[in-house]
C-alpha positions as CSV (number, residue, x, y, z in Angstrom):
1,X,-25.0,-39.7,16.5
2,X,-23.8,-37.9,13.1
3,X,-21.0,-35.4,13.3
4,X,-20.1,-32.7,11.1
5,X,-16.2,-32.8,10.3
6,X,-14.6,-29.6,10.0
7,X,-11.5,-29.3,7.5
8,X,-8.9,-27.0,7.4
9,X,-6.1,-25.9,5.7
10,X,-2.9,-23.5,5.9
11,X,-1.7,-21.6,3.3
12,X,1.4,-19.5,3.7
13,X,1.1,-16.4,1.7
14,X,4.2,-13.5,2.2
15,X,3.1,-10.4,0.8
16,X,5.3,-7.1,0.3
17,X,4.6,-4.0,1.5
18,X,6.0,-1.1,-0.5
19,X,7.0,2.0,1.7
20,X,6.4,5.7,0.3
21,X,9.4,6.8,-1.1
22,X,11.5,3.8,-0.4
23,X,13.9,4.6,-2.9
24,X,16.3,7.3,-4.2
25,X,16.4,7.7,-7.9
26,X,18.9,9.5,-10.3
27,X,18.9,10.0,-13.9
28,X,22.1,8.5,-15.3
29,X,24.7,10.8,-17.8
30,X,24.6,7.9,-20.1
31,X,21.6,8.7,-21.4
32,X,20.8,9.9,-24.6
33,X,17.8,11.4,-27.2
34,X,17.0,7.6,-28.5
35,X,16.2,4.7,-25.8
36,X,18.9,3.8,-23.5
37,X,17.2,0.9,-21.0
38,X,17.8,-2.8,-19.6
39,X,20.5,-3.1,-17.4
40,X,22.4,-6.5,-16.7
41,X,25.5,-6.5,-14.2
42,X,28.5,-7.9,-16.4
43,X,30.7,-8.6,-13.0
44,X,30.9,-6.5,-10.4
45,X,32.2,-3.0,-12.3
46,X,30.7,-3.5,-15.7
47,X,26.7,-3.4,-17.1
48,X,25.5,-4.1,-20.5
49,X,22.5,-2.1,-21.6
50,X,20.4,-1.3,-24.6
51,X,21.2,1.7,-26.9
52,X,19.3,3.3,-30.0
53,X,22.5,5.3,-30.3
54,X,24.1,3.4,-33.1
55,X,26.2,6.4,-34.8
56,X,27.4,3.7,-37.8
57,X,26.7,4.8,-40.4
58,X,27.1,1.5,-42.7
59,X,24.1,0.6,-40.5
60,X,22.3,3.9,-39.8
61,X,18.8,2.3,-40.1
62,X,15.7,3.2,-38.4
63,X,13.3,1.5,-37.0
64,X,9.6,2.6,-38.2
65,X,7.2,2.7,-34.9
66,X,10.0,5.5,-33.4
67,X,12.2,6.4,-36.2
68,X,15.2,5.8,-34.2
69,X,18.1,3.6,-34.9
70,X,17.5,0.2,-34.2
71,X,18.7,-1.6,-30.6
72,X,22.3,-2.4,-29.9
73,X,23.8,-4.1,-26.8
74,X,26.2,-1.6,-24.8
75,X,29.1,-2.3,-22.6
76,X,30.2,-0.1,-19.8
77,X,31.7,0.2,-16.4
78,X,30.2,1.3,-13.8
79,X,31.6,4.7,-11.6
80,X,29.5,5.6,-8.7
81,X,26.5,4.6,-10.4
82,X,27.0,6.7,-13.3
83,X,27.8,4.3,-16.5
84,X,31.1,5.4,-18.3
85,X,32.8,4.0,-21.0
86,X,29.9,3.3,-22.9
87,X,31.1,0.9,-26.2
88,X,29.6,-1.6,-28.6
89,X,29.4,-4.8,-26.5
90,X,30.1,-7.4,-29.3
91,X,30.2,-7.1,-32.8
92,X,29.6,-10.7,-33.1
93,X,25.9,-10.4,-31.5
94,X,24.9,-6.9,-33.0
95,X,23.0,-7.2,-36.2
96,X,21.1,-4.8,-38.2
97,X,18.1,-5.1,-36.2
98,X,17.1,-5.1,-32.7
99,X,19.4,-6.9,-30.1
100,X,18.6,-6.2,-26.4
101,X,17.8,-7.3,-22.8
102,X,20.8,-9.3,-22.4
103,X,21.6,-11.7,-19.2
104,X,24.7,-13.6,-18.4
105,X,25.8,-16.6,-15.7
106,X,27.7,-15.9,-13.0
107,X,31.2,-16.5,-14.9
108,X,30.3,-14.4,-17.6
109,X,30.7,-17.6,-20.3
110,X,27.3,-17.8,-21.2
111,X,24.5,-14.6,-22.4
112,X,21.0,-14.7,-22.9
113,X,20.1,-12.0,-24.9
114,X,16.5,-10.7,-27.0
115,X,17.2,-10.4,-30.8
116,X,14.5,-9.8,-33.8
117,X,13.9,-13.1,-35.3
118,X,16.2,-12.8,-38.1
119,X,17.5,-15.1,-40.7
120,X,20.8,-14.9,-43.1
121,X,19.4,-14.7,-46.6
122,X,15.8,-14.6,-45.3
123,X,15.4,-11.6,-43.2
124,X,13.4,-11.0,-40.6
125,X,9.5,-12.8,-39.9
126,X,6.7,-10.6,-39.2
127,X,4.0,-11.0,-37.5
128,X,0.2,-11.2,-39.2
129,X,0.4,-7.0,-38.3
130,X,3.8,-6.1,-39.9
131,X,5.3,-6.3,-37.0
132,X,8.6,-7.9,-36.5
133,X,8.7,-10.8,-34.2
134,X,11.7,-10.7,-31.4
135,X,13.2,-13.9,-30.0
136,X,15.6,-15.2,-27.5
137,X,19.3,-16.2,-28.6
138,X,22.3,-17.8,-26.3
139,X,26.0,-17.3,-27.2
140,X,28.9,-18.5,-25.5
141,X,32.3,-17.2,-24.5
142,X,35.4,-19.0,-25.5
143,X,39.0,-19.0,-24.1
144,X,40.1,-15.7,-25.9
145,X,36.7,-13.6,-24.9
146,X,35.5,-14.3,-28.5
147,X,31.3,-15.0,-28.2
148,X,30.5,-17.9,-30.4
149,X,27.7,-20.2,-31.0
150,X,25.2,-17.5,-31.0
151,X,22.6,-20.0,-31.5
152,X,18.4,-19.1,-31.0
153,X,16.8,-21.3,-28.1
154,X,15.1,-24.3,-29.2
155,X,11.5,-23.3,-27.5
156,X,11.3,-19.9,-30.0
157,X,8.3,-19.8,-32.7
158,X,7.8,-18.3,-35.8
159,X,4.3,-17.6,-34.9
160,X,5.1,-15.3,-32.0
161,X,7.8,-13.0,-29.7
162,X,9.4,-14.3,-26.8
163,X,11.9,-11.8,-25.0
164,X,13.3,-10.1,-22.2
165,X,15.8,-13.2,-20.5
166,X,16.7,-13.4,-16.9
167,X,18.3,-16.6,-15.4
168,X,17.4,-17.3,-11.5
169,X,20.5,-17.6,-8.9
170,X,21.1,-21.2,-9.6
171,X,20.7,-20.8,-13.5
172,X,18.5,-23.5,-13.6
173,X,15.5,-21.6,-15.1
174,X,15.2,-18.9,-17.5
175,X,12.5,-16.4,-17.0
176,X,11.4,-14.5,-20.4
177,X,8.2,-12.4,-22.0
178,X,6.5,-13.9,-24.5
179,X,3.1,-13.4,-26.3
180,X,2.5,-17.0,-27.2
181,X,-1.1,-18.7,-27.8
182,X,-2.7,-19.6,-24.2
183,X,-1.6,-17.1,-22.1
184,X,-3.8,-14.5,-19.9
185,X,-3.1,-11.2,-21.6
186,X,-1.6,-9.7,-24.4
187,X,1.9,-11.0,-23.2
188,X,2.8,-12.8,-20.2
189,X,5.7,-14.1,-18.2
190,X,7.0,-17.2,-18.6
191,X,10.0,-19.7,-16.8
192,X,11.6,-22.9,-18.5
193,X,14.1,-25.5,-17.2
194,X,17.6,-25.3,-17.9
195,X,18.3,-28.9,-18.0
196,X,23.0,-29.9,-16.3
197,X,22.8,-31.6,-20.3
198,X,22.0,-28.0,-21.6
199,X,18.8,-29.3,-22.7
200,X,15.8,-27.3,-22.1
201,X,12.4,-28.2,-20.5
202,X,8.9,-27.0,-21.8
203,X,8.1,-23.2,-20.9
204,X,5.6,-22.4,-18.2
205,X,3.5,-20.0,-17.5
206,X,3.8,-18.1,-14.1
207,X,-0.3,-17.8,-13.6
208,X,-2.7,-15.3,-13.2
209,X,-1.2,-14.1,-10.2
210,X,1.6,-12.8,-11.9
211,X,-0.1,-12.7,-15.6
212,X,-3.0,-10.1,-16.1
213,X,-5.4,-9.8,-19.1
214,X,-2.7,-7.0,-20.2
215,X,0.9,-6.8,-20.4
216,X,3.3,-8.5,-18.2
217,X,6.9,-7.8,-18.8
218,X,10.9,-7.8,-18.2
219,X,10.9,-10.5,-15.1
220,X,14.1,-10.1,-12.8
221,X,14.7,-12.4,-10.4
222,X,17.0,-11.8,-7.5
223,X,19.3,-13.5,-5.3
224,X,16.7,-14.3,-2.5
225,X,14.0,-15.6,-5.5
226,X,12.0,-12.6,-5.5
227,X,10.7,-12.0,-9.3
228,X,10.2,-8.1,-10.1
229,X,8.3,-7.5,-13.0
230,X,6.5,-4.9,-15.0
231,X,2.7,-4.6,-15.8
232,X,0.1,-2.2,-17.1
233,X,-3.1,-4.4,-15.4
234,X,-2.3,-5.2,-11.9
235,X,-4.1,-3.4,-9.2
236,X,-3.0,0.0,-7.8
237,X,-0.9,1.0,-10.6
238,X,-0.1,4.8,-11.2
239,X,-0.2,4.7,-15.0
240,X,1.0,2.9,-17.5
241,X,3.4,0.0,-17.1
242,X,4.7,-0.5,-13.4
243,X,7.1,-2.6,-11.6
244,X,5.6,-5.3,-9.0
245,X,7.2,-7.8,-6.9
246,X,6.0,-11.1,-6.0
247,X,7.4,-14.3,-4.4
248,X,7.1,-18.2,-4.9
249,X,5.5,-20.1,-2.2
250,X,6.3,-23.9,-1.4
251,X,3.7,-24.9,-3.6
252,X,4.8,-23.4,-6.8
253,X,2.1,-20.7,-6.4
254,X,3.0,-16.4,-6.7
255,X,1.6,-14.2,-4.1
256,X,-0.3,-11.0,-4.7
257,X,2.4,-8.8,-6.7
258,X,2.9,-5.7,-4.6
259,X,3.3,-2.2,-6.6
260,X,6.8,-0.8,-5.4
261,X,5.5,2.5,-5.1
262,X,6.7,5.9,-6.0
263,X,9.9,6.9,-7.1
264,X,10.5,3.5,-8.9
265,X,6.8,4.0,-10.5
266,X,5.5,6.9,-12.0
267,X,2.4,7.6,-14.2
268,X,4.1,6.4,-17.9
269,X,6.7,3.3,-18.3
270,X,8.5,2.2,-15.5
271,X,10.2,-1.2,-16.1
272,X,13.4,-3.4,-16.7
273,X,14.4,-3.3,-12.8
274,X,17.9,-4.9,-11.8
275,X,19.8,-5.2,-8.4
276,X,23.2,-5.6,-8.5
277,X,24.1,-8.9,-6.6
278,X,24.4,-8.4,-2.5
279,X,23.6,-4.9,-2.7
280,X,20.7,-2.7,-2.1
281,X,20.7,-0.8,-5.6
282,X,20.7,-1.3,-9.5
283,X,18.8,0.1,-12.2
284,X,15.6,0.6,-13.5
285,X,14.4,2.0,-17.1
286,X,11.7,4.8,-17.9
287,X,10.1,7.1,-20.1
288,X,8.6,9.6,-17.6
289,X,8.4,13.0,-17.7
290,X,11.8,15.4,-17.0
291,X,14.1,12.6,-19.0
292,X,16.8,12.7,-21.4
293,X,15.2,10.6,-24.1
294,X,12.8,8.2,-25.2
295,X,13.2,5.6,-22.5
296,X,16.1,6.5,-19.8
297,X,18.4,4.6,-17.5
298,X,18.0,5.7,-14.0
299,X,20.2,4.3,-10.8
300,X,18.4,3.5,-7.7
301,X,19.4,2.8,-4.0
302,X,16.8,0.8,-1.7
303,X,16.9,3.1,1.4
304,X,15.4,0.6,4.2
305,X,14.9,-2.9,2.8
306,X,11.4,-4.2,1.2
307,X,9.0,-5.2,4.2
308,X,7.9,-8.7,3.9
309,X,5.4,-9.6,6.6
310,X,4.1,-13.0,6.5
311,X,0.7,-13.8,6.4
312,X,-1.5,-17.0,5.7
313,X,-4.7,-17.8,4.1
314,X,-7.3,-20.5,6.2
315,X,-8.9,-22.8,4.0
316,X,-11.5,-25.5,4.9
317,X,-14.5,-26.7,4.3
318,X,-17.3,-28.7,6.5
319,X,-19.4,-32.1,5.9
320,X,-21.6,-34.7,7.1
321,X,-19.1,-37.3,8.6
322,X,-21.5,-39.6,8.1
323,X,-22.8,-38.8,4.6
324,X,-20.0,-36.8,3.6
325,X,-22.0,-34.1,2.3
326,X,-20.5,-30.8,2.3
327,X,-22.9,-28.4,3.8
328,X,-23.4,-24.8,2.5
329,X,-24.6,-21.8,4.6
330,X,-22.9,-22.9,7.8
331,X,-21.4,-20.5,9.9
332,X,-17.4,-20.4,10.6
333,X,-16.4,-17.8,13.3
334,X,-12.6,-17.1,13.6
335,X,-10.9,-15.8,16.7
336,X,-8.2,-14.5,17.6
337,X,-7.0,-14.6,21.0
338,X,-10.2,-15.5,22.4
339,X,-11.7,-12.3,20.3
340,X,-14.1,-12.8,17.1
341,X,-12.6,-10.8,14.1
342,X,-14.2,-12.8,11.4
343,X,-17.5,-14.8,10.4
344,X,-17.6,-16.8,6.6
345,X,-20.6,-18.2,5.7
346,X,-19.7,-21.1,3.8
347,X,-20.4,-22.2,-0.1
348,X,-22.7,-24.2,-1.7
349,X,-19.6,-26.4,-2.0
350,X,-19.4,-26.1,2.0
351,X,-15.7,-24.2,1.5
352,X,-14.7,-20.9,3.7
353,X,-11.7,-18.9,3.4
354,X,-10.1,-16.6,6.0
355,X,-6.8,-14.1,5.9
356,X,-5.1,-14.9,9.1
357,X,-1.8,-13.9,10.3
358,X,1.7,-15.9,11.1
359,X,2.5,-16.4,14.0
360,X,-0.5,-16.0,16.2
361,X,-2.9,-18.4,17.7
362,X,-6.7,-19.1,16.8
363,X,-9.9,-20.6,17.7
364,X,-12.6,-21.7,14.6
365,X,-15.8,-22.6,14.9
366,X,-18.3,-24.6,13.0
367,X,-22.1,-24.4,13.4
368,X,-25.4,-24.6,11.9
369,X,-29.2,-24.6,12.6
370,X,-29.9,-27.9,14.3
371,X,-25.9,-28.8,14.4
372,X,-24.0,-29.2,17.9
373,X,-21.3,-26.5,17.2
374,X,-17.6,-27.7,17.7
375,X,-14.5,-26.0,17.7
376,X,-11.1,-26.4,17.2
377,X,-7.8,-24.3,18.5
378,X,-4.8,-24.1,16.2
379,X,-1.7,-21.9,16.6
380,X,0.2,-20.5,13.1
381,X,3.5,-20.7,15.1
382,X,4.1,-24.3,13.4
383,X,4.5,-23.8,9.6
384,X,4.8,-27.1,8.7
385,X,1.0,-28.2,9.9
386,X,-1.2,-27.4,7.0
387,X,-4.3,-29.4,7.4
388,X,-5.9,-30.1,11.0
389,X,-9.3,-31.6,11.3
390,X,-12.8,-31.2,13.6
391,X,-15.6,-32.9,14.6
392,X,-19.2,-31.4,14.9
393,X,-22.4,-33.2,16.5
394,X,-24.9,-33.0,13.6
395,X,-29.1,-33.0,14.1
396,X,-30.0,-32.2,10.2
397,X,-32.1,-29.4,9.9
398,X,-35.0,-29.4,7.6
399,X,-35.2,-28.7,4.2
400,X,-35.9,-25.0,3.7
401,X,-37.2,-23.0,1.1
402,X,-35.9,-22.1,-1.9
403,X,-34.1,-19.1,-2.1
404,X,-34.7,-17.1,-5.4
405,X,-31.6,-16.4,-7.2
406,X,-32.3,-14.1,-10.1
407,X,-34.3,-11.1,-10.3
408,X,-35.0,-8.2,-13.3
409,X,-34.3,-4.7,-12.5
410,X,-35.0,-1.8,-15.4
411,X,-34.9,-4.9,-17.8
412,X,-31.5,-6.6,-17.0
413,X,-31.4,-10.1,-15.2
414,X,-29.5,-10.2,-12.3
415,X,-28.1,-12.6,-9.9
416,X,-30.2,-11.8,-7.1
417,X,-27.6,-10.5,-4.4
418,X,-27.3,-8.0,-1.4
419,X,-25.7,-4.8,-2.7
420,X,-21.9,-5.0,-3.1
421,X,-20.4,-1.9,-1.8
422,X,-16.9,-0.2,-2.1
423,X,-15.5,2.4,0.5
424,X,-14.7,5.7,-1.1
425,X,-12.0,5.5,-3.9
426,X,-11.2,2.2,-2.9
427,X,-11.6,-1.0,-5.0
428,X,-10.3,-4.1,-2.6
429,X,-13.2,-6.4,-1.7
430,X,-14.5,-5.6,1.9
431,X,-15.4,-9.2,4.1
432,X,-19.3,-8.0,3.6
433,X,-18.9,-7.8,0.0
434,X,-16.8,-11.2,-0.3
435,X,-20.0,-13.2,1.4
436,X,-21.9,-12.1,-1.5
437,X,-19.1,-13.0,-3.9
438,X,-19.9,-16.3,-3.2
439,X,-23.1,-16.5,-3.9
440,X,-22.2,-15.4,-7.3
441,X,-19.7,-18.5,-7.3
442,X,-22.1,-20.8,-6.2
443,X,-24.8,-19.8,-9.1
444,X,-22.3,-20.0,-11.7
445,X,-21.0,-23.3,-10.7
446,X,-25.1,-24.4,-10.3
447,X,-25.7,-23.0,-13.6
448,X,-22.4,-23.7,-15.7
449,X,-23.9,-22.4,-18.7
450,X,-24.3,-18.7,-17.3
451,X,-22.5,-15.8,-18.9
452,X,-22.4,-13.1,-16.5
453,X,-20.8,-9.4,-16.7
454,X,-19.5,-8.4,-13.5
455,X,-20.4,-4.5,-13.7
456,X,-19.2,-1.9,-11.2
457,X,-20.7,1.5,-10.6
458,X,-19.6,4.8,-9.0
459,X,-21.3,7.6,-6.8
460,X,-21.0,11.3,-8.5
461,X,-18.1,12.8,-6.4
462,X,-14.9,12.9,-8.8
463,X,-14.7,13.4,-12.4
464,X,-16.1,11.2,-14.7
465,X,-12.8,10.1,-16.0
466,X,-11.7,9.2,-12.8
467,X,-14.8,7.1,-12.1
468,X,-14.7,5.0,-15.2
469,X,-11.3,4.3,-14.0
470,X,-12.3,3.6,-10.4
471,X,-15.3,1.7,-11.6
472,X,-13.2,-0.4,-14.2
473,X,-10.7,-1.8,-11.6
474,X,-13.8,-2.2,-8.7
475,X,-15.1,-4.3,-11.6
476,X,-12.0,-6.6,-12.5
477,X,-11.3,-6.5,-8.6
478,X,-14.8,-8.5,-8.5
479,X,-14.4,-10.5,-11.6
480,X,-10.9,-11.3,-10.3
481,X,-12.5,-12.7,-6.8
482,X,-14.8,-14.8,-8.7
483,X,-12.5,-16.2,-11.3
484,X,-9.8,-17.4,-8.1
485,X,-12.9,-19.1,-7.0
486,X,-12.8,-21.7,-9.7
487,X,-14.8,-19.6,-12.3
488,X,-13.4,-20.1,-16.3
489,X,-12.7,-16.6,-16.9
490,X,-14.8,-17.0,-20.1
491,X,-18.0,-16.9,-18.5
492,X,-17.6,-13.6,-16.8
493,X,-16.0,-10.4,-18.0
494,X,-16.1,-6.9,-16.3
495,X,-16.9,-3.9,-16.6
496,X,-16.6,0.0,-15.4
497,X,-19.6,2.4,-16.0
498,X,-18.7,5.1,-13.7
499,X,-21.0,7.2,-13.1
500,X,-23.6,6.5,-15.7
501,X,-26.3,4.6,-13.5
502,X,-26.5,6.2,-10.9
503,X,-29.6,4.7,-8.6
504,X,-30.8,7.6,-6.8
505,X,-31.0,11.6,-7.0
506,X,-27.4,12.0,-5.7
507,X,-26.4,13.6,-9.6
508,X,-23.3,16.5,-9.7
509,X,-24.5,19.5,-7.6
510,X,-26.8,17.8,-5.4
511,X,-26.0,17.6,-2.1
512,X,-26.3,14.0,0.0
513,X,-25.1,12.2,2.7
514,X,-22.3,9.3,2.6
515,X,-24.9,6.9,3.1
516,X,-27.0,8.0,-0.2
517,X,-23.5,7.8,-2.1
518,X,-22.5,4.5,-0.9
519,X,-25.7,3.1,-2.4
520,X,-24.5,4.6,-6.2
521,X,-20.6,2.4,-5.3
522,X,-22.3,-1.0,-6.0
523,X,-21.3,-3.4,-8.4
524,X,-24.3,-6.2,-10.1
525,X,-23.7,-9.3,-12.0
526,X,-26.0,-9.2,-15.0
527,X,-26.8,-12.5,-17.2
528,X,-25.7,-12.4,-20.3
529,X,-27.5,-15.2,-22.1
530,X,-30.8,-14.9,-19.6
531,X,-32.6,-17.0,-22.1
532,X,-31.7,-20.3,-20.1
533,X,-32.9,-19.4,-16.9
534,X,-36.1,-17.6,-17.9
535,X,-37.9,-20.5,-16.0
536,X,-36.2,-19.4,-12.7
537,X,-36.8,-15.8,-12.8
């Protein structure tokens, strides 16, 4: 008798949930008219920070963007959160030009700071805009508190910036922005080795869970390894850049950054977060509304701690035991304590995917037309089992028909779908809309040659504004689905168009019922280059 096998696999995933209001803020006196941001803890009582502030006049030179003085590093000590004190940090490391963003081991004999890449006799490289490059720099302290051997790390580039240093608790990686060729987005975080011989490893990029298609920026990392970070494209940001969290699993992978909510974010530049060692405060930098200067330091105190609950992602996928095909359209049924939550109907690649908690026991099953079903019982209590196999009795069911997969509606070519809806002012991907996700997967991977534009629509209700914004993220929330799938992100982009098609009479003004909205929140993948399919429309 054939037998369908039935593979799964565990993957832990801890995800942060940012509370309302989990924070209390305060503007620091410190601050001035120029940019004051990017705290680092010097010891226990002292902070270095950059300053526009420079009042020196043998170097009172602006810098042409803001017109301000360029950055200096700061030194000052710290007095109930407020920053007093405030003087030049060294003269050794403080140029004419931009120093900044400055991070130090834990006995204070070694800095990593961001400088513009500037040479004696040379001056300073440009970019192919005008725009002066920045780079990272390492000085050490000697015996009489002298820095010396300011000396630029070996990894920099002419060609590009790389900024914004922070070492991890064993200060065997450095974390740092850079804009380098190959990244996701306009710049993107980045981690190399820090080898016992002082040697340095090859940089790496964190992924596109951390890295977006915009800017990433000014990683942290804190004593427990969880990286903070800014960004302007991760989902359910409140305007411009925002601070995330994330964490490293086991296998090197970053789990869904979580937006740390309001006060710590606010609707312009939020960014360069710090926590003091052992403690449950630090600082943060902004530019929001109500402050002192361009960007401000503000002091913040974690008022209940961070909530990370633990959850895991189910992986598997089924096959003929003796053919070992994998089999697509067969149905996996979760359970949870004896009750079905979940059904995944699998790829053409025979894969399924569930969300399933820690912690908590299951029951999966495998079935499909003319297959004996099977199941298996597994438990999430044990975190070290991550793969646990099934048998299933298998009668092969007869060929069926084929199912059309492209269709033309008011002259664009489709993949032939059911309609992907969105719950009002919402852009996560609901279970229904995730099976038809992967039919879009399993055409593109059929038809590697496809170009597709993952395009999102609104219904009327809201302004239009809003709902090219709404529409935009539904869109890259898609996109986003389909690229973790295994999807090069070159073959499918996304896009928002709001209100602008709508698909039925449900215009401003007219009056219609939730149902006859939900139809106008849909999102359709049109071909781009429909030329090569013609035959199989």
């Amino acid at each position: 008798m054939k037998k369908l096998i039935l593979i799964v696999s565990f993957i832990c995933s801890i995800i942060c949930y940012a509370q309302e209001e989990n924070y209390s803020i305060k503007n620091l006196d410190v601050n001035t008219e120029y940019s004051d941001f990017g705290v680092s803890y010097f010891g226990d009582s002292t902070v270095i920070y950059s300053s526009s502030k420079r009042k020196r006049t043998i170097k009172k030179k602006t810098w042409s963007p803001n017109k301000q003085p360029f950055l200096e590093l700061y030194r000052g000590t710290i007095d109930n959160v407020e920053i007093l004190n405030s003087i030049n940090f060294s003269k050794l490391i403080n140029s004419k030009f931009h120093e900044s963003n400055a991070t130090f081991t834990k006995d204070l004999k070694t800095v990593y700071f961001s400088g513009d890449n500037y040479t004696k006799g040379k001056g300073v490289k440009r970019d192919t805009t005008g725009y002066v490059l920045v780079q990272l720099f390492m000085a050490n302290v000697n015996d009489e508190g002298q820095w010396t051997n300011i000396t630029k790390l070996p990894f920099n580039n002419d060609n590009y910036s790389s900024g914004h240093p922070t070492l991890n608790n064993k200060e065997d990686k450095l974390y740092f922005t850079s804009n380098m060729p190959g990244g996701y987005g306009m710049t993107d975080i980045y981690v190399v080795d820090i080898f016992a011989d002082g040697t340095y490893g090859e940089p790496q990029n964190l992924g596109p869970q951390v890295n977006t298609k915009g800017k990433e920026m000014f990683p942290f990392i804190d004593e427990n390894d969880v990286l903070y970070f800014s960004s302007d494209c991760q989902p359910y940001g409140f305007g411009e850049l925002d601070i995330y969290a994330t964490k490293q699993a086991s296998t090197n992978e970053f789990y869904y950054p979580v937006n740390l909510g309001t006060p710590i974010n606010s609707e312009k530049d939020d960014f360069a977060i710090v926590y003091q060692i052992g403690k449950n405060k630090g600082y943060f930098s902004s530019n929001r509304e109500g402050g002192k200067g361009d960007d401000d330091i503000y002091a913040f105190e974690e008022l209940t701690p961070v909530k990370f609950e633990c959850h895991q992602t189910l992986k598997g996928t089924i096959q003929n035991s003796e053919t070992n095909e994998l089999l697509s359209k067969a149905k996996v049924s979760l359970f949870k304590d004896n009750e079905l939550i979940e059904e995944f109907i699998t790829t053409e690649n025979g894969t399924f995917e569930f969300a399933i908690d820690c912690k908590s026991n299951y029951k999966i099953t495998g079935s499909k037309n003319s297959f004996k079903s099977d199941s298996k019982e597994f438990s999430t209590l044990d975190q070290d089992k991550l793969t646990v196999t099934s048998k299933l009795n298998l009668i092969p069911p007869p060929p069926g028909p084929k199912i059309d997969e492209f269709t033309v509606v008011n002259g664009k070519v489709l993949i032939k779908i059911n309609p992907i809806y969105f719950d009002l002012n919402k852009f996560d991907i609901r279970p229904d809309a995730a099976l038809e996700l992967e039919k879009v997967v399993a055409i593109m991977k059929k038809y590697p040659e496809l170009i597709v534009e993952g395009g999102s629509h609104t219904d009327s209700r809201g302004s239009s504004k809003y709902n090219e914004t709404l529409s935009a993220r539904r869109a890259f929330s898609t996109v986003s689905y389909i690229v973790k799938r295994g999807i090069s992100a070159d073959r499918i982009t996304s896009k928002g168009y709001g209100e602008s098609e709508l698909v039925n009479r449900c215009k401003n003004g007219i009056k219609c019922s939730k149902e006859e909205h939900q139809i106008n929140r849909r999102t359709e993948f049109r071909i781009v280059n429909p030329v090569i399919i013609k035959s199989e429309i």
